[in-house]
N, C-alpha and C positions, 0 to 999 in steps of 0.2 A: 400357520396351519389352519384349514377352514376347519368349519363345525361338525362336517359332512367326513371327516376324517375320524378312522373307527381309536377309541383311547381304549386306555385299556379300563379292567372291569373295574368299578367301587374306584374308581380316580375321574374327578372333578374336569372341568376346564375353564383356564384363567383368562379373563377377558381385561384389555387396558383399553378405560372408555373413554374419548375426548368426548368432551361437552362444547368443544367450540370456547367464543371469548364471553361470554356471560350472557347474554339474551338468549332465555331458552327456546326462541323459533329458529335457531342457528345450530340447536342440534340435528344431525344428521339422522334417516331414517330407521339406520343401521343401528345408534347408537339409542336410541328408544327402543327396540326392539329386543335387543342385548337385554337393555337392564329389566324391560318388562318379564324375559325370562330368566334371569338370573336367580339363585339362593342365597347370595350372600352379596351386599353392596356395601362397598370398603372407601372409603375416603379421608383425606388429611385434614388434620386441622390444628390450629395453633391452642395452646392453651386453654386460653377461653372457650373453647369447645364449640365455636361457629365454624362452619367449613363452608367455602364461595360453591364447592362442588358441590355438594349436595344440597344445598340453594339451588342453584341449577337445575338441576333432577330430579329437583322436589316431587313435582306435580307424575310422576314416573313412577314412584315409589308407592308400595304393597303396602299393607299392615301387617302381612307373613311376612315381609323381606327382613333376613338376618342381618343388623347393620352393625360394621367394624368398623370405630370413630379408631383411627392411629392418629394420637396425638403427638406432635413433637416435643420433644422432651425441652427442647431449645429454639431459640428464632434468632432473634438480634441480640437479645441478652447474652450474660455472664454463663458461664458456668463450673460446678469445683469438681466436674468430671477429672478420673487421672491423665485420661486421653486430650481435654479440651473437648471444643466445640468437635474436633472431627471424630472425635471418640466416642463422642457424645451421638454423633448423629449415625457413626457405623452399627453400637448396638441397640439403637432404636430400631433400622432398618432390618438388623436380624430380627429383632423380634417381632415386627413385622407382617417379616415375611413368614416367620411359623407358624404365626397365626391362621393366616391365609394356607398355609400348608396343611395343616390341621382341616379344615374345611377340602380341601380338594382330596386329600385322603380320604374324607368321609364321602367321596361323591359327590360332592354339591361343587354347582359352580357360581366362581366368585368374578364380579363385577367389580374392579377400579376405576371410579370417578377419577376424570382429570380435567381440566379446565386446560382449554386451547385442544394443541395437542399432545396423545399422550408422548409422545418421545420427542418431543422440542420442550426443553428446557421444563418436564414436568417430572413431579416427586414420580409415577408409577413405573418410570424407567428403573429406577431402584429398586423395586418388585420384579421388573421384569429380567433384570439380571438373576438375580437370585432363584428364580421361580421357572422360568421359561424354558431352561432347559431338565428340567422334572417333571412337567406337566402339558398337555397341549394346551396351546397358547393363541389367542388372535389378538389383534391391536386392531383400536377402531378409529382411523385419522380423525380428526378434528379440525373446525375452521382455528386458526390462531390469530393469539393476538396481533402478530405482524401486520396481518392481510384484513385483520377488522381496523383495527388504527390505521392504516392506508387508506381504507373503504371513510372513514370516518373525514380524512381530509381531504376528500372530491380532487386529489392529485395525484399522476400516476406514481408509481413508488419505483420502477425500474424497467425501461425498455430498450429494444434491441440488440445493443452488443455491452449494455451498461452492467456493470456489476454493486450487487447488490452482497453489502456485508452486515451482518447481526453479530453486533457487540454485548456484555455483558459489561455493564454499569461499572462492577466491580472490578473493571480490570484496569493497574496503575494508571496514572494522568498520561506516562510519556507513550507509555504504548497504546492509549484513547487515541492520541493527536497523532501518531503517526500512523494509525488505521482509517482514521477520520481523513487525512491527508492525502493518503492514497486511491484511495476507493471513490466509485463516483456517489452509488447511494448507499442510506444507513438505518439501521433501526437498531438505538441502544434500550436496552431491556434493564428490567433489575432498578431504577432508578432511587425514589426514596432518599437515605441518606447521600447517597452518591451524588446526589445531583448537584454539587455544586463543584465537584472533578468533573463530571461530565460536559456542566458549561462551562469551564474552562478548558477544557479539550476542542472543545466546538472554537472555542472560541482563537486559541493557540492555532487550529489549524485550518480558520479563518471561514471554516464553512456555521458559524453560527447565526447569520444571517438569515442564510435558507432552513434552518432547523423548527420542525412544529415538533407542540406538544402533545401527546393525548393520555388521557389518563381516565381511566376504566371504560376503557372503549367498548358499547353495547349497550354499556350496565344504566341503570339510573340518575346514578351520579355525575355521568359522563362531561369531559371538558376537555377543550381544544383550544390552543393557544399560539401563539409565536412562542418559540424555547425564550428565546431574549426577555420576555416580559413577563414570566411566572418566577413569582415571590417561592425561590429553595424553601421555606417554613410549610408552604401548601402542598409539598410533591409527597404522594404513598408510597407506596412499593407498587401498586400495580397501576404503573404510570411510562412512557416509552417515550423517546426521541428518536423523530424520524427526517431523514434527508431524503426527500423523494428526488424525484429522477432529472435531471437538468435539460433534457430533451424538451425545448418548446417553452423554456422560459423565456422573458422576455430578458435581451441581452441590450446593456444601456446602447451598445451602439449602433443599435439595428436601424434607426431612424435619421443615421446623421450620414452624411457621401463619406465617401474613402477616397484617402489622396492615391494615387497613381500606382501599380502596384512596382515593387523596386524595376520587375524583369523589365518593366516598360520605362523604367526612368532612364534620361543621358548622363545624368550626375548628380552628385548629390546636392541638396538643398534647391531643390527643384520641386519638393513635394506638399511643404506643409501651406495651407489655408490662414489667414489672417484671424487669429484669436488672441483676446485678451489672456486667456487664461486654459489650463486644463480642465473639461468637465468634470464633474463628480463619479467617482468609481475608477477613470480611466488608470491604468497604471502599465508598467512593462517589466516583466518577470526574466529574466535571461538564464535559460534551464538547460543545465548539464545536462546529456543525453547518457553519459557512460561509454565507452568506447565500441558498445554492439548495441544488443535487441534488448527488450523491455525488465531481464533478471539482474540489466546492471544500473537503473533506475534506482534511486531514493525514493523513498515514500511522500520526501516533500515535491519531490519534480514529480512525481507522476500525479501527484495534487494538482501541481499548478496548471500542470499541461490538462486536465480535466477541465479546468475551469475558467480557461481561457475563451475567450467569445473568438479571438485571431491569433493564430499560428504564422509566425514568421523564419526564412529559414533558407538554407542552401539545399535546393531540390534533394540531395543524397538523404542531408540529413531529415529531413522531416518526412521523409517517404518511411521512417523510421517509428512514428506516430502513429498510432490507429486514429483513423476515419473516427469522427461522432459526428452525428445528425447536428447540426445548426450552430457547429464552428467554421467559420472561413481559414483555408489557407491561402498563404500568399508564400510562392516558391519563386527563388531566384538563382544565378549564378555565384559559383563561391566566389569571386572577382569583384562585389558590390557590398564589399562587407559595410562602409560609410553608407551607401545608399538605403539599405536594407535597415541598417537601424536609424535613421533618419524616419525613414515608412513607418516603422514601429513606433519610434513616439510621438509623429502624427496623427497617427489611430488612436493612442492614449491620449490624446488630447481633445479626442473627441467623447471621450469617454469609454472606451473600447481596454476592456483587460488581454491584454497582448503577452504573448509566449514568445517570446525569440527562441530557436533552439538552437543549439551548441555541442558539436560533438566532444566527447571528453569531460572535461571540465571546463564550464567556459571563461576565465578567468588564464587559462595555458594557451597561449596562443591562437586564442579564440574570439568569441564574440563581444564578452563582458566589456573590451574594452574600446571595442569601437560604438556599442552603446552607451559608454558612460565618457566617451569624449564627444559627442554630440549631447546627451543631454547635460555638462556642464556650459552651455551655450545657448545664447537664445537661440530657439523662442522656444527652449523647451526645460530648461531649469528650473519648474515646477512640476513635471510630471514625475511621478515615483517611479525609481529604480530599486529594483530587488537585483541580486546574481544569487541566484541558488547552484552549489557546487554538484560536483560532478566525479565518477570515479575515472581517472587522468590514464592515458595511456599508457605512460612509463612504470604507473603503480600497476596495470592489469597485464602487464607483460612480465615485471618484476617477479609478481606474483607467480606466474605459472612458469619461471623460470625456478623459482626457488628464492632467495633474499639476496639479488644484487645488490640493492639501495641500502643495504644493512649500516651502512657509516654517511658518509658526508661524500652528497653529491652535488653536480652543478648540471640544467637543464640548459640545452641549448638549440636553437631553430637555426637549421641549414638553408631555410631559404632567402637569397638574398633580393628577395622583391621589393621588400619595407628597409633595409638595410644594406649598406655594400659589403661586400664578400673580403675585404681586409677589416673589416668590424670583428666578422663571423672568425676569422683563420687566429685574431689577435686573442678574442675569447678562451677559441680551441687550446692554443697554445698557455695560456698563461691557469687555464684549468688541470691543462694536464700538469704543467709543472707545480701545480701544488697536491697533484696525486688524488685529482674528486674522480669517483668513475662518473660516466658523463650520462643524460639520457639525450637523444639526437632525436630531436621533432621535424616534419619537416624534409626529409633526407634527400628527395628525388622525386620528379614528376616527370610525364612527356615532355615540355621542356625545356626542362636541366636536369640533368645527367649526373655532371660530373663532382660535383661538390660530394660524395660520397666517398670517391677512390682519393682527392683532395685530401681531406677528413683526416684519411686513412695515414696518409705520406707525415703529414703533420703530428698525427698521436708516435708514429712510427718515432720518430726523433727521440722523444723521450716516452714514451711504452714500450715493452719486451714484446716482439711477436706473438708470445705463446697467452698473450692477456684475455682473459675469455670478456667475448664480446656476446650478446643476446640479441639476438633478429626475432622481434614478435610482431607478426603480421594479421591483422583482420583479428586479434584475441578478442574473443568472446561471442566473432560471427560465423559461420556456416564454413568459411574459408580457411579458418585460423589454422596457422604453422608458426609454433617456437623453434628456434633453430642454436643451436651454442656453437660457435666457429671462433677460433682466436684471430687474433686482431690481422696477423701475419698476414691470412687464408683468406679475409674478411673479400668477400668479391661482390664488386658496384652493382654487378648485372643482377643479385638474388636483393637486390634493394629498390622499392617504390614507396610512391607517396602512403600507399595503407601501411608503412613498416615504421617500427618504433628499432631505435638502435640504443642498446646501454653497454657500454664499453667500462669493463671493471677496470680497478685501480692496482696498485702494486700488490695490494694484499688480497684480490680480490678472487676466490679460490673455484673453479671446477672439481667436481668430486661425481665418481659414480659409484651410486649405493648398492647395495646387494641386491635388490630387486631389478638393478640394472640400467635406472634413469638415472641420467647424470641431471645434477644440480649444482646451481651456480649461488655463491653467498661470500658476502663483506661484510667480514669479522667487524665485531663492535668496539675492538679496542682497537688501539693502532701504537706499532712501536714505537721507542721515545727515541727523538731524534741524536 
């Protein structure tokens, strides 16, 4: 609500003042103006009875101005409140805000010093709840600490499609490192006691490297650091870690050639360069994609994939990827699964952190293991392999099926490219004869056909016709159709290579609910034979 908007008579109006992050030439024009008009100037402060805000503001302040020190009853200490600490701090805030009430019934208007700004992360938000909808009200933004501690490490902090996340200090180790993980940049707040969960979150989720420090950014005291080399005993409370933006860093393997990219190789072991040894940094991470787009991602893949200098991959899947500014991809045919990770721990050997990506889980039928039977071999038996898992297709079909995989299953790939097809048929059969419902990777492509109505003949021998089988197609993309057909009905032509097949077992039960969906589930127990 502006100022210019009529209140009503003998009722006040509440002003919430950002000061910015402590250097008083960083308040705003608006917010000198504010408190040079104001009747009442209201600010926090701990015990001790010094407040950073009205430090700030000093040089602003009247010899008329009414000033309301709201002390906190509590900070980091104890307290033998019956509520606790949160009890503690609810009817502080009441009272307050009466305070401040008391004054705006009398007509006068009251100024809230806040440091930064007022509604990111400062105490006058708790005024402002209480108050603002009683009184007319203005908030006067503030520079924050965020964008003054960015300012302070001449780095940018986040550009163009980068996401930028603000953590509080205080929040668990596990869920620090897997936001840290995730995210390209960071600014944790709140530090102080925290600080030594918080390097160890950095450090868990392997971005502590790039992490600076700042700590009272503006003010006097001001100090900036590497996060890695500040002694936890020196860190205050009003001190922040920040992950600026990785756009334009310098990546170790910008300087060194690149072997051949896979699409251009004739075969594998065709790629890599005569070296002793792997450079420093170089490594190869092989990341689960999830079965579709970016919501079936982990927090540690979508880490890794951030932080990768090269993207390696079968053009579907890495088309899958967002674009960042000054990662390379290298796209190939799915047909070069050896050559493609051959590429990839070449680049790691040049020092280069490399992404292989993997649709599903890549460890099912996937990539993990064509990268880690190339580098159990020279010349690459030094470069570091991670596989970061992945949510599998059989699990994300299952799921929107209802709980096929509820007992004991057996996974098995129809295609018989890497394996002959009496391998495949001898599996089928000696699976179903111990009653596992199956999940079928693999099923069908342009071409080969037929190994799905095959499949079929073979469960037929010993499965009931009426056995519910689940067709989940493209689950979790733009295209996706679950389908429940029994096994009988089960037809080759509604099956391709995007289709996951899970064929329940003797107990393995179709039911339709009262809202009318039917769901497919395998009971947990299983009768005694």
């Amino acid at each position: 609500m502006s100022e210019q908007q009529e209140r009503p008579a003998g009722t006040g109006k509440l002003y919430g003042v950002g000061l910015g992050p402590g250097d008083p030439s960083l308040m705003t024009l608006r917010a000198v103006e504010v408190i040079g008009g104001a009747d009442v100037v209201a600010y926090h402060s701990a015990q001790h009875g010094r407040s950073i805000a009205r430090a700030i503001a000093e040089r602003h302040l009247r010899p008329d101005h009414i000033e309301e020190r709201l002390v906190y009853p509590v900070t980091t200490e104890s307290t033998d409140h019956p509520g606790g600490y949160r009890g503690a701090m609810e009817d502080f805030y009441a009272e307050a805000a009466a305070r401040l009430a008391a004054h705006l019934d009398a007509g006068r208007t009251v100024a809230v010093l806040a440091e930064g700004d007022p509604l990111f992360y400062g105490s006058y938000m708790h005024m402002h709840k209480r108050l603002a909808d009683r009184y007319p009200t203005e908030v006067i933004p503030g520079v924050t600490s965020v964008s003054a501690a960015a300012a302070r490490t001449g780095a940018p902090l986040v550009e163009a499609e980068e996401v930028l996340t603000i953590l509080p200090g205080t929040l668990p180790e596990e869920e620090l490192t897997a936001r840290l993980a995730a995210t390209d940049s960071a600014a944790i707040m709140k530090l102080g006691r925290t600080f030594p969960t918080v390097r160890r979150a950095l450090e868990r989720s392997g971005r502590l490297a790039e992490a600076r420090y700042v700590e009272r950014a503006t003010m006097s005291a001001e100090r900036t650091a590497a996060l890695a080399d500040v002694d936890p005993d020196s860190v205050p409370y009003f001190s922040m870690a920040l992950l600026p933006s990785r756009i334009g860093a310098q990546r170790p393997g910008d300087a060194a050639p690149e072997p051949a990219n896979p699409a251009e190789q004739p075969q594998a072991g065709s790629g890599g360069a005569a070296q002793a040894g792997p450079a420093a940094g170089g490594e190869v991470v092989v990341v689960g994609l999830g079965p579709a787009g970016p919501l079936w991602l982990t927090p540690q893949a979508r880490g890794a994939l951030a932080a990768a200098d090269d993207l390696v991959g079968y053009t579907t899947y890495l088309d899958r990827v967002p674009v960042r500014a000054g990662q390379r991809r290298h796209a190939s045919d799915n047909k070069v699964e050896a050559v493609r990770a051959e590429f990839a721990l070449d680049l790691a050997r040049r020092g280069h952190r490399v992404a292989v990506v993997s649709s599903g889980d890549p460890g099912v039928f996937a990539m993990a293991t064509a990268v880690l039977e190339a580098a159990c071999e020279d010349p690459y038996r030094e470069v570091p392999v991670q596989v970061l898992p992945g949510m599998t297709a059989a699990h994300a079909a299952a799921a929107k099926a209802g709980a096929p995989l509820g007992h004991d299953y057996a996974v098995i790939s129809l295609s018989d490219r890497l394996k002959p097809w009496e391998v495949i048929a001898e599996r089928l059969r000696s699976a179903a004869a111990a009653d596992l419902v199956l999940a079928l990777y693999n099923p069908s492509s342009r071409s080969r056909s037929w190994q799905v109505g095959k499949a079929r003949e073979l469960l037929l021998e010993l499965r009931a016709p009426d056995t519910p089988v689940v067709l989940g197609r493209d689950v979790g993309g733009p295209e996706e159709r679950v389908r429940i057909v029994r096994l009988g009905d089960l037809d080759p032509e509604q099956v391709d290579m995007r289709t996951i097949v899970l064929v329940g077992s003797s107990q393995t039960r179709a039911v339709r609910r009262g809202d009318g969906t039917e769901v497919v589930w395998t009971p947990r127990r299983y009768p005694p034979a």
